[in-house]
C-alpha positions in Angstrom: 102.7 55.5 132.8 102.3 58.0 135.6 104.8 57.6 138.5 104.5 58.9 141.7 107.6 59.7 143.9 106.2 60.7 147.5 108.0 64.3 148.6 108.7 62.3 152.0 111.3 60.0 149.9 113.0 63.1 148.0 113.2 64.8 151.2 114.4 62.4 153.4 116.3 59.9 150.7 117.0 61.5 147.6 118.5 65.1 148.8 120.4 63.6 151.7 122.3 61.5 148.6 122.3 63.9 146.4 123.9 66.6 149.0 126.7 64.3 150.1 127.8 63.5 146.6 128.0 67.4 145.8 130.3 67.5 149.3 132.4 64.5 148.2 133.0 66.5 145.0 134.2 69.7 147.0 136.3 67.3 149.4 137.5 65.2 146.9 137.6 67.8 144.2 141.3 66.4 142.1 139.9 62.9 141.9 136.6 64.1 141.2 138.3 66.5 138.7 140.1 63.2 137.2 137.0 61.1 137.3 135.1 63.9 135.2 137.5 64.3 132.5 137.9 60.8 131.8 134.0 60.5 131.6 133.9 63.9 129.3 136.9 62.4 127.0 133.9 59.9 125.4 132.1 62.8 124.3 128.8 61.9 123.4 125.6 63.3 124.1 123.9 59.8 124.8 126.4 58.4 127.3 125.9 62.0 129.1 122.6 61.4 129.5 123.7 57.6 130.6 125.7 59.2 133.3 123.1 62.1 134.6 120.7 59.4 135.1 123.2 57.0 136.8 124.1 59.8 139.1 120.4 60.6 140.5 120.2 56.4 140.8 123.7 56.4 142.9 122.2 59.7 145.0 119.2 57.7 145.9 121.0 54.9 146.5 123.3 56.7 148.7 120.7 58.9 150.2 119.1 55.6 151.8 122.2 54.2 153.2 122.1 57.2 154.8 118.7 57.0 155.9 119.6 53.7 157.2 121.9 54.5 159.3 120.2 57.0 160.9 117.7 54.1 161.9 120.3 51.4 162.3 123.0 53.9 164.3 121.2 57.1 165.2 117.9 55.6 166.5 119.2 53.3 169.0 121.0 56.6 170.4 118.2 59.2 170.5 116.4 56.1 172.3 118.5 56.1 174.9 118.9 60.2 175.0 115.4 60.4 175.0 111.4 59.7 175.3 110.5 56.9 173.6 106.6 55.8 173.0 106.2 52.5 172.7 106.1 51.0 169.6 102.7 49.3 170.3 101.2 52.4 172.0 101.9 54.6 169.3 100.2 52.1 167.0 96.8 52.2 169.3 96.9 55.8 169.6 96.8 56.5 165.8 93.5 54.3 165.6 92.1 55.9 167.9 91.0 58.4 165.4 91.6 60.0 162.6 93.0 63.4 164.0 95.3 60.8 166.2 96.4 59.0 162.9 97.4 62.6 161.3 99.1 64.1 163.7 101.2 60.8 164.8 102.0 60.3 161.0 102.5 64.4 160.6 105.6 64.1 163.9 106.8 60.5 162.3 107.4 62.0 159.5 109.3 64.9 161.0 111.8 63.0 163.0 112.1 60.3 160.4 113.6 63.4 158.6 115.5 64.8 161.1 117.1 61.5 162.1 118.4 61.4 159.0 119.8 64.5 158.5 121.9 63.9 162.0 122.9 60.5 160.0 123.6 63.2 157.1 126.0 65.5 159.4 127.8 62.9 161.2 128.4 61.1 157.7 129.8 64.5 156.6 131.7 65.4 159.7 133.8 62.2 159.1 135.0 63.2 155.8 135.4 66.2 156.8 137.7 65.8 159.2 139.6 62.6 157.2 139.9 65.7 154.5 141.1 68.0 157.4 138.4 70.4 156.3 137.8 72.0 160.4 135.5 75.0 159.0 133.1 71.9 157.6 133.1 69.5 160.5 132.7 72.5 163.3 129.8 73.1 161.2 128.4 69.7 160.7 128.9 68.9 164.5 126.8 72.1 165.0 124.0 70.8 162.8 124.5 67.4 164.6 123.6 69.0 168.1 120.9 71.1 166.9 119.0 68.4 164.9 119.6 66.7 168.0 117.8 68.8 170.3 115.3 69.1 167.8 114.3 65.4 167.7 114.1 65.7 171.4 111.0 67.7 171.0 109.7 65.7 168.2 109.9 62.7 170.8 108.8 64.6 173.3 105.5 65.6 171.1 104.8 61.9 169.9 105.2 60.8 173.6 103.0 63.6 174.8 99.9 63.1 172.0 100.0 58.8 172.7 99.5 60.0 176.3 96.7 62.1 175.4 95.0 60.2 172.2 95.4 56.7 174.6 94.1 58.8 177.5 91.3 59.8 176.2 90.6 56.9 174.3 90.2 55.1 177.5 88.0 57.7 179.4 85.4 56.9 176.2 85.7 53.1 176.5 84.7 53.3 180.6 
């Protein structure tokens, strides 16, 4: 059985997950402490394994609650920030051709990531600061702004190549 996990899913799900579970452990480190020992007190090799595997299934899992709140919370912001192409638009502008379709997919991509790395931060500057941890939520608030700024140009791009691929698109068809 060959499986295929697209790199876009361990990009934008799994390492999200996985990199706010390895924070949790740093913030939370006596109860994560506690919760270790009581899962190395069974000792055996098979429930390790057991719980390895668990732990990547919970750091996907986590990872796209994440994701989803960068397109449940975070979108509805940036759309009100920023640019936004219509939905519909961008849709007719990726058949326009194939170079269309790549580069539209190419930015979607891109600030489907960087959404959800501001989801990421934001997650992590709230435990940070509930932890009292200021070093880690100055930081994560900077990340915050400059993913933010960042997904303004990725808007701005997809706005500015609908306008061009529908553009010409139209010139052809008259």
């Amino acid at each position: 059985m060959d499986i295929k996990i697209p790199l876009y899913n361990i990009l934008n799900i799994f390492l999200p997950g996985l990199i706010l579970i390895v924070t949790c452990v740093f913030l939370f480190f006596s109860e994560a402490r506690t919760l270790a020992e009581a899962v190395g007190d069974i000792g055996s090799t098979g429930f390790e394994i057991v719980v390895t595997v668990s732990l990547f299934a919970v750091a996907y899992k986590i990872g796209y609650i994440v994701f989803k709140i960068g397109a449940i919370a975070i979108e509805p912001l940036l759309k009100r920030m920023f640019w936004w192409t219509d939905y519909n638009l961008f849709v007719a502008a990726g058949k326009t051709s194939e170079k269309a379709h790549d580069k539209l997919e190419t930015l979607s991509r891109e600030y489907g990531y960087v959404r959800t790395q501001i989801a990421l931060c934001a997650v992590l500057a709230l435990l940070a600061g509930i932890r009292g941890q200021w070093w880690l939520l100055i930081c994560c608030v900077f990340c915050v702004i400059l993913f933010t700024i960042s997904v303004h140009g990725h808007m701005r791009k997809i706005h500015l190549a609908v306008t061009e691929y529908m553009s010409t698109s139209n010139n052809s068809i008259t």
